[in-house]
C-alpha positions as CSV (number, residue, x, y, z in Angstrom):
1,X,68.7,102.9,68.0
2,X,72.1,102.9,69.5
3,X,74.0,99.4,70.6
4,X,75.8,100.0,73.8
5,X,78.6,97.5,73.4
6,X,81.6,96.4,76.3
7,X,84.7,98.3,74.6
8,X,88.1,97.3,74.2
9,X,89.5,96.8,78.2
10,X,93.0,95.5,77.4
11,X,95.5,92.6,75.8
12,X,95.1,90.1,78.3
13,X,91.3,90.8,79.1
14,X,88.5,89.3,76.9
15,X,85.4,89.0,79.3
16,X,83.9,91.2,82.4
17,X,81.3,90.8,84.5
18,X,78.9,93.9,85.2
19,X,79.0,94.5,88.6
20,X,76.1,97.3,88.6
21,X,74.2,99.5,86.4
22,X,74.9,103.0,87.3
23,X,71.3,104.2,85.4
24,X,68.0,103.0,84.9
25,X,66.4,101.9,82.0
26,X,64.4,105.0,80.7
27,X,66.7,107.4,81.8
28,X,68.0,110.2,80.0
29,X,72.3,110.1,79.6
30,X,74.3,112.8,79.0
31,X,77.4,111.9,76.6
32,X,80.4,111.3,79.0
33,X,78.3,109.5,81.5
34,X,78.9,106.6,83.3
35,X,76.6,104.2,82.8
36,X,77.9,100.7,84.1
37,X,80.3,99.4,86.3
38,X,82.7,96.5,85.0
39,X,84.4,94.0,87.0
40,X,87.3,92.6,85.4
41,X,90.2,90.1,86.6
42,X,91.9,93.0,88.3
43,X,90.1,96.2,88.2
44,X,86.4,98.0,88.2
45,X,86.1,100.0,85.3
46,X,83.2,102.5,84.9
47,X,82.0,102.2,81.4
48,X,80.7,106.0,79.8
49,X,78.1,107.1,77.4
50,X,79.8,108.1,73.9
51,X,76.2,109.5,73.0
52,X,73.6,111.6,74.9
53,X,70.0,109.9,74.8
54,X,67.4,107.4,76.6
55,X,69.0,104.3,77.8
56,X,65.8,101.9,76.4
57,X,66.6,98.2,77.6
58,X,69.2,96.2,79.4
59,X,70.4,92.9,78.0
60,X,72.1,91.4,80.6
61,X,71.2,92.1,84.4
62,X,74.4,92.5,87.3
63,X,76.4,89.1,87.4
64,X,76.2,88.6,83.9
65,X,79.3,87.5,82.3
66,X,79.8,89.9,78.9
67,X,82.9,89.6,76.1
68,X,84.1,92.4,74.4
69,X,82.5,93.8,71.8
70,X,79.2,92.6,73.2
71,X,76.1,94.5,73.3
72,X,74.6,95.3,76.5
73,X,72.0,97.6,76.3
74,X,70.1,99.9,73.8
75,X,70.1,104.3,73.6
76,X,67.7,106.1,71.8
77,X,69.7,108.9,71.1
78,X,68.6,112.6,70.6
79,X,65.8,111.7,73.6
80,X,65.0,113.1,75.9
81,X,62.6,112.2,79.3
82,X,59.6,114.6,80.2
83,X,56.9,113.1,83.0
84,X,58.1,109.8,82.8
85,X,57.6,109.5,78.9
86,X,60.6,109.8,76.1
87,X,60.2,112.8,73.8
88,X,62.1,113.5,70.9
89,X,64.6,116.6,71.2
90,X,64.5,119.3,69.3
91,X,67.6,122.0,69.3
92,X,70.4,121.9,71.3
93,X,70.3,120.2,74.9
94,X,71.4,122.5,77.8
95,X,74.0,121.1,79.6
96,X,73.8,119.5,83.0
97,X,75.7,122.8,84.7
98,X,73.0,125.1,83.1
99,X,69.8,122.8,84.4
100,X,71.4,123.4,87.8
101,X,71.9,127.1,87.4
102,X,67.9,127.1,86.0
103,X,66.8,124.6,89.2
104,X,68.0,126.6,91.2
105,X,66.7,129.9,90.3
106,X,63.3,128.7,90.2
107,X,63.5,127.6,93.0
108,X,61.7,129.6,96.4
109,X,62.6,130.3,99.9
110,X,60.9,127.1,101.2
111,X,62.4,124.7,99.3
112,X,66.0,125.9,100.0
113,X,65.0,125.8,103.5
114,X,64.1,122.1,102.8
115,X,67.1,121.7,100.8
116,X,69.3,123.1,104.0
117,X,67.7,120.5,106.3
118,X,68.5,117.7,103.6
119,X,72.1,118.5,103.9
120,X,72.2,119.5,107.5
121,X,71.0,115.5,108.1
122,X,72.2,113.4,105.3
123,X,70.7,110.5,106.7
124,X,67.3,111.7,106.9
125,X,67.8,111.8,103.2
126,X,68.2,108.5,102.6
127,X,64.3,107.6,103.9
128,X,63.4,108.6,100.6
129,X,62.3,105.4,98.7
130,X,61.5,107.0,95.6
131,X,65.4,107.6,94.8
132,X,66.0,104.9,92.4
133,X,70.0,105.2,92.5
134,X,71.6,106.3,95.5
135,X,75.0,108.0,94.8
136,X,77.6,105.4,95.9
137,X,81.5,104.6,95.5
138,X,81.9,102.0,93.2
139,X,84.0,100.2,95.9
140,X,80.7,100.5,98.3
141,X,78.3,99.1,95.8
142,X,80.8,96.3,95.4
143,X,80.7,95.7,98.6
144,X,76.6,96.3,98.8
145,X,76.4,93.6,96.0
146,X,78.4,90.9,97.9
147,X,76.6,91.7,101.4
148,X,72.8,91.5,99.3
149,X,72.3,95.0,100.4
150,X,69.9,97.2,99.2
151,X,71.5,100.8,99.0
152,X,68.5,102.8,99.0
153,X,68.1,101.5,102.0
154,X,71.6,102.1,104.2
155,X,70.9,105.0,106.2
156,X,74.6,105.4,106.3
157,X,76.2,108.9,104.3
158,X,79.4,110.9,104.7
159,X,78.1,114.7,105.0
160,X,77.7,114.7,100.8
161,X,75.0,112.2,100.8
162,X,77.8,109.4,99.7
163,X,77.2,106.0,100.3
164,X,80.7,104.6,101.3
165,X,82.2,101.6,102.1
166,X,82.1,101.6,106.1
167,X,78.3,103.0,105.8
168,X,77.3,99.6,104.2
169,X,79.6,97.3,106.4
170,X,77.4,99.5,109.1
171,X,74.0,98.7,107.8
172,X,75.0,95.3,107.5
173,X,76.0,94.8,111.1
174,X,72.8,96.2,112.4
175,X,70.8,93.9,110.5
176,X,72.6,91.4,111.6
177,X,72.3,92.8,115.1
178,X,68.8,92.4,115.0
179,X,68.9,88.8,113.3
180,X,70.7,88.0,116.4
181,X,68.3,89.6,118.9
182,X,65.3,87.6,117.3
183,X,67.0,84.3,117.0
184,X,67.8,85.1,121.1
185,X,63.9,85.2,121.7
186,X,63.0,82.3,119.9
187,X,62.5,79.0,121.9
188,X,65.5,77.1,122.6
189,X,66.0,73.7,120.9
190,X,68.9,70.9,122.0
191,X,69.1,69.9,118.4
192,X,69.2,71.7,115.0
193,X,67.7,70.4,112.7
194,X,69.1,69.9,109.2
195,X,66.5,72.8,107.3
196,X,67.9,74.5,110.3
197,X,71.6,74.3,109.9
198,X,71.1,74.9,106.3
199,X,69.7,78.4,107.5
200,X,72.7,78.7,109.2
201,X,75.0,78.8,106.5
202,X,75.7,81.6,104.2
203,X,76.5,81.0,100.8
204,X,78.2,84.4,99.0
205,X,79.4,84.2,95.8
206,X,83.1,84.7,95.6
207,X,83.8,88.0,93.3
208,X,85.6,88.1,90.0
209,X,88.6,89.0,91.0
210,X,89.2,86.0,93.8
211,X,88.5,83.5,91.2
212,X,91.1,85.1,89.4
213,X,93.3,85.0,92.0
214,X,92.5,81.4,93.1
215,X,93.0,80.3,89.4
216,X,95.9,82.1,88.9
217,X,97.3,80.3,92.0
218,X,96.3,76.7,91.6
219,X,97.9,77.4,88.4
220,X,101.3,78.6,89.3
221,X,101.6,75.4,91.2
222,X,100.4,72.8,88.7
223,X,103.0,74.2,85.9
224,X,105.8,75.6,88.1
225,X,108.7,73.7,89.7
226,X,108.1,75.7,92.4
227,X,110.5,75.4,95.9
228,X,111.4,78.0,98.1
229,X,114.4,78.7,99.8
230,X,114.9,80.6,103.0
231,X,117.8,82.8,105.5
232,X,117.2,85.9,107.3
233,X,118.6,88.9,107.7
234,X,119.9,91.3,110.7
235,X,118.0,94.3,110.1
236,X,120.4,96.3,113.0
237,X,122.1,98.8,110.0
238,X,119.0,99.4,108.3
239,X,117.3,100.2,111.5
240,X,120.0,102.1,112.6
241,X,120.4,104.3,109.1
242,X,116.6,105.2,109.2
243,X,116.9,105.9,112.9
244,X,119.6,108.3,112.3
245,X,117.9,109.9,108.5
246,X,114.3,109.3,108.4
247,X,113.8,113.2,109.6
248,X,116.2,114.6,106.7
249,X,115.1,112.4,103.9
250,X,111.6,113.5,104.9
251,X,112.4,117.1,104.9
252,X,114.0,116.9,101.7
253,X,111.5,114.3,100.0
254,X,108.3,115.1,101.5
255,X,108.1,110.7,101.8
256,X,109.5,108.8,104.8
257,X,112.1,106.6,104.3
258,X,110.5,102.7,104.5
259,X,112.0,98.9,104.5
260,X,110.6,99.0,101.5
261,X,113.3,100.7,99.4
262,X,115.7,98.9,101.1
263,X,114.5,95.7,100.0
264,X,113.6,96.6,96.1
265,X,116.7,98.0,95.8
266,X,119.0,94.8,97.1
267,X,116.5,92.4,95.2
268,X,117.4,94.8,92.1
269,X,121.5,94.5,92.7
270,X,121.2,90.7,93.4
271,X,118.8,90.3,89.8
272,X,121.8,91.7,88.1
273,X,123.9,89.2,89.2
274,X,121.4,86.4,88.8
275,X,119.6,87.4,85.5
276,X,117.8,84.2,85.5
277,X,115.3,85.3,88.4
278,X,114.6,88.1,86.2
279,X,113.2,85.9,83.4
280,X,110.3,84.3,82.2
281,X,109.4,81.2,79.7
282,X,107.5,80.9,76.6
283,X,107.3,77.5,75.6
284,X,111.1,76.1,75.2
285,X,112.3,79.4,75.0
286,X,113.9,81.8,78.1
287,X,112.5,85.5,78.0
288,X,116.0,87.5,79.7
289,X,114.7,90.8,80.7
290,X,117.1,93.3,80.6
291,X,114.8,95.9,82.5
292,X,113.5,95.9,86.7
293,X,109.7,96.2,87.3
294,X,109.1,95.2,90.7
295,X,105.9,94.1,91.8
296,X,104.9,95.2,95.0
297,X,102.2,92.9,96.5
298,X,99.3,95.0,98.5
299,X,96.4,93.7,100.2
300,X,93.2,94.7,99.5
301,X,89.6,94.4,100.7
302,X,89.0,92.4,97.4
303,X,91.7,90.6,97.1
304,X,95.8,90.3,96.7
305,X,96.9,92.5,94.4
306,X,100.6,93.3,92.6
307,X,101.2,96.9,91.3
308,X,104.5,97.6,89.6
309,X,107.0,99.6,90.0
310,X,108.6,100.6,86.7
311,X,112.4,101.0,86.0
312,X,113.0,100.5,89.9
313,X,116.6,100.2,89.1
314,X,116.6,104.1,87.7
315,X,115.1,105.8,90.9
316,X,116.0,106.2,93.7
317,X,115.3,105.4,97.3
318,X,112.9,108.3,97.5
319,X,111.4,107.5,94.0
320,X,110.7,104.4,95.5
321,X,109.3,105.1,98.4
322,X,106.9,107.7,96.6
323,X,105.6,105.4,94.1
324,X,105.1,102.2,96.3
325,X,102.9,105.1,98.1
326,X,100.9,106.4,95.1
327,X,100.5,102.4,94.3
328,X,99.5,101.6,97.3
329,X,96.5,104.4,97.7
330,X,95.1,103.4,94.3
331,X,94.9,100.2,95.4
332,X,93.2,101.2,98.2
333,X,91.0,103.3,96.8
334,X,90.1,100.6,94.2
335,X,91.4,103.1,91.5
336,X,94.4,101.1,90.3
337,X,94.4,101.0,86.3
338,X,95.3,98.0,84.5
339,X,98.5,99.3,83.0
340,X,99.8,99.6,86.8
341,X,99.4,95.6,87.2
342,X,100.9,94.6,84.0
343,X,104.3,93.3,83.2
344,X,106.4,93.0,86.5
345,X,109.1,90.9,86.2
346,X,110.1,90.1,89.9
347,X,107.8,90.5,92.7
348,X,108.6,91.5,96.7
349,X,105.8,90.3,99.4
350,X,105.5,91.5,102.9
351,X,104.0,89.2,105.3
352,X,105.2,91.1,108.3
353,X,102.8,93.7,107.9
354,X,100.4,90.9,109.6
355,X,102.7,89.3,112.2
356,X,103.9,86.4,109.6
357,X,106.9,85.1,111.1
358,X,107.5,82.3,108.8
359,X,105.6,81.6,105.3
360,X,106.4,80.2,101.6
361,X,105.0,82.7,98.7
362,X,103.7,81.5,95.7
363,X,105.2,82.3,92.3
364,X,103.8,85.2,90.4
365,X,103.3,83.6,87.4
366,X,104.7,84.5,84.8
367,X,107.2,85.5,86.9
368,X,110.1,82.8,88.2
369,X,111.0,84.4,91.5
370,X,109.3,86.1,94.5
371,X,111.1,87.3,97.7
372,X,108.8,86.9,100.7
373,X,109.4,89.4,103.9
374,X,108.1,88.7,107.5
375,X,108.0,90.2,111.0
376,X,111.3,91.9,112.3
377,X,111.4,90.3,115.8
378,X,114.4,90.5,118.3
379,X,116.4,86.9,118.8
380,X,119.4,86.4,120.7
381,X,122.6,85.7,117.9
382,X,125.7,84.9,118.1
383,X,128.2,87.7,116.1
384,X,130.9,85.4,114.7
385,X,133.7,88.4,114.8
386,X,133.6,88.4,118.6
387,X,131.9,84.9,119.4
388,X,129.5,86.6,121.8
389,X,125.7,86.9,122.1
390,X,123.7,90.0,121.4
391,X,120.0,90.4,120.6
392,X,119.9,91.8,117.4
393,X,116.2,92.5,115.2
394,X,116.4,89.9,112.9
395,X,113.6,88.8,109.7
396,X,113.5,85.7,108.3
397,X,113.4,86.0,104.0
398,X,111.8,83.5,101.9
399,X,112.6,82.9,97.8
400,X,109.9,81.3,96.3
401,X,111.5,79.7,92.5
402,X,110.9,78.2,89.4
403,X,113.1,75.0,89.8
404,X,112.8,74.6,86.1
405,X,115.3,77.4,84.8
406,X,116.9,78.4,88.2
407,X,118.8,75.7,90.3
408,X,118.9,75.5,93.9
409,X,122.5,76.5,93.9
410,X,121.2,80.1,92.2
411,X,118.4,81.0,94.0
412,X,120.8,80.2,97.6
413,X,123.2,82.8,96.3
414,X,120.1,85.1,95.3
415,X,119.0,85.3,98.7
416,X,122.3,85.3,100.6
417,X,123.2,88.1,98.1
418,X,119.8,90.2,99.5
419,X,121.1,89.5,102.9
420,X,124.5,90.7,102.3
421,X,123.4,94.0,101.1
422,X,121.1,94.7,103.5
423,X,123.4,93.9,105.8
424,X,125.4,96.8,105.1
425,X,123.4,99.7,103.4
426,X,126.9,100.9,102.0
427,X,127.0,98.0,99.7
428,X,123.3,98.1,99.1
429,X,124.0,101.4,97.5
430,X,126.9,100.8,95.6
431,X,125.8,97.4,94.1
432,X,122.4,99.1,93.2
């Protein structure tokens, strides 16, 4: 009997929670298989078969909390599964590609024609009760788990017989469609009663990953001497430069030319000169970081979450923009590894993406600084040279600080440093 036991995730993370088993218990596993699906603090991870065999119990059931190490399940290995019942196997097992290749030439005219229709209408296919485990994305059964839907049971495929995300949210609404149809045709009552409004609430269980990040929050306030500081910043010469090379850089990138860059590259030139917002302390000690990764906050379905950009201060403005965009798929994609949120030592928010005008970022913690974007939005100012009134596109910028190793005095000439050099691109460059 083989122990299938939660392997080694990474430094920081002791404990998962499995989110879903991706097999059944009798059923044969080829070696390389995934088998369960891990939620951690910051990532799914798919968790596969080192051995080919019968998977023979479960120990712990979706929601269970598992360390590492743990055992989770028994595998009868060299098994195999014939009518339902385990058999011993003797030789060498063909491999999945050659079952296929054998299926399907044993298979006859009919049942291809039956096998046409299935694809031709996907969701026709899904009527079928006796498929045990629907093929889903993992960030669809996430999302099946927190909704309490069944996925056998969403009629809702891509034209590959997938179960996605949008097909659940789908299946979900409809049910709820006709919730609210029934609860229309019921009799009218002037007062709820309390089993009533106790029918009316819906209790879901938050997901791993927002406790983390609600933790992780709470905490960053409790031990941080946390202030923020703020100014904004004409964006005119930025807008202006992209205006005028957006259609070049693309040509010669293959990535357009974002505020993004802009911004990582003026918080990098401003670090330099005020090393202690690139720090980070252990105990009574101060941790000066002689390197740049940036973290780049992205919001998720799931959650916040801060991918980093290594050695920002070594690439360039198209380097940038290329990896804030790989980044920013795998987190969208729920594919982000844990190696990508690790170690950033300054991080860059962007409320504007939303319409924030106006907000105050919380620390990062570790981390002892975070520069907070918002919405560029056109205000009449007054241009001191000439003493006149233009309406310029202007965005208010936000430091967020540990008070405890950076005074007010630094983290004011932080921010009005980022504002000079977006200012004027030509200093950004230099300076960077």
């Amino acid at each position: 009997m083989i122990e299938i036991k939660v392997p080694e995730l990474a430094e920081s993370i002791s404990e998962g929670t499995i989110a879903n088993w991706l097999k059944n218990e009798g059923e044969f596993v080829q070696k390389g298989e995934s088998i369960v699906e891990l939620e951690t603090d910051k990532v799914n991870i798919e968790i596969n078969s080192e051995y080919s065999g019968v998977l023979k119990k479960f120990l712990y059931q979706p929601g269970d909390t598992v360390q590492v190490g743990q055992v989770i399940a028994n595998m009868e290995e060299n098994e195999t599964v014939t009518n339902g019942k385990s058999e011993q196997v003797e030789g060498p097992q063909k491999t999945e590609i050659e079952k296929q290749i054998e299926a399907v030439s044993n298979t006859d005219v009919s049942s291809q024609e039956k096998q046409k229709e299935t694809i031709a209408n996907p969701a026709d296919s899904v009527k079928d009760k006796n498929k045990p485990n629907p093929v889903a994305s993992p960030a669809a059964r996430k999302k099946a788990r927190e909704l309490g839907i069944d996925l056998s049971e969403v009629p809702y495929q891509d034209l590959l017989g997938r179960v996605r995300v949008d097909g659940v949210e789908a299946y979900k609404q409809s049910l709820e469609s006709k919730q609210n149809q029934a609860n229309q045709e019921k009799k009218p009552q002037q007062v709820a009663t309390a089993g009533e409004k106790e029918e009316m609430i819906e209790r879901v269980k938050m997901s791993r990953r927002r406790q983390t990040i609600a933790k992780r929050l709470v905490e960053a306030q409790q031990t941080a001497a946390m202030l923020t500081t703020f100014n904004e910043v004409d964006m005119t010469a930025i807008m202006a430069l992209r205006s005028r090379r957006k259609d070049s850089f693309y040509k010669n990138n293959g990535v357009k030319l974002g505020f993004m860059s802009f911004f990582t590259k003026a918080v990098i030139g401003a670090l330099k000169a005020f090393p202690l917002l690139n720090a980070e302390i252990q105990g009574n000690e101060l941790l000066l970081k002689k390197f740049y990764d940036i973290g780049i906050a992205v919001s998720t379905d799931d959650g916040l979450v801060v991918p980093v950009v290594r050695h920002a201060d070594r690439l360039g403005f198209a380097g940038i923009e290329k990896e804030i965009g790989v980044l920013s798929e795998k987190a969208r994609t729920n594919s982000l590894a844990l190696s990508d949120l690790q170690g950033g030592t300054f991080t860059i928010t962007n409320g504007g993406t939303f319409g924030s005008l106006y907000s105050t970022p919380i620390l990062n913690a570790p981390q002892v600084g975070i520069l907070g974007m918002h919405k560029i939005q056109k205000r009449p100012v007054v241009i001191d040279e000439t003493d006149t009134v233009e309406v310029r596109p202007m965005m208010y910028l936000a430091l967020s600080y540990d008070h405890r190793i950076v005074d007010g005095k630094e983290a004011v000439q932080f921010l009005v440093m980022v504002k000079k050099l977006l200012e004027d691109p030509e200093d950004l460059l230099l300076e960077s």
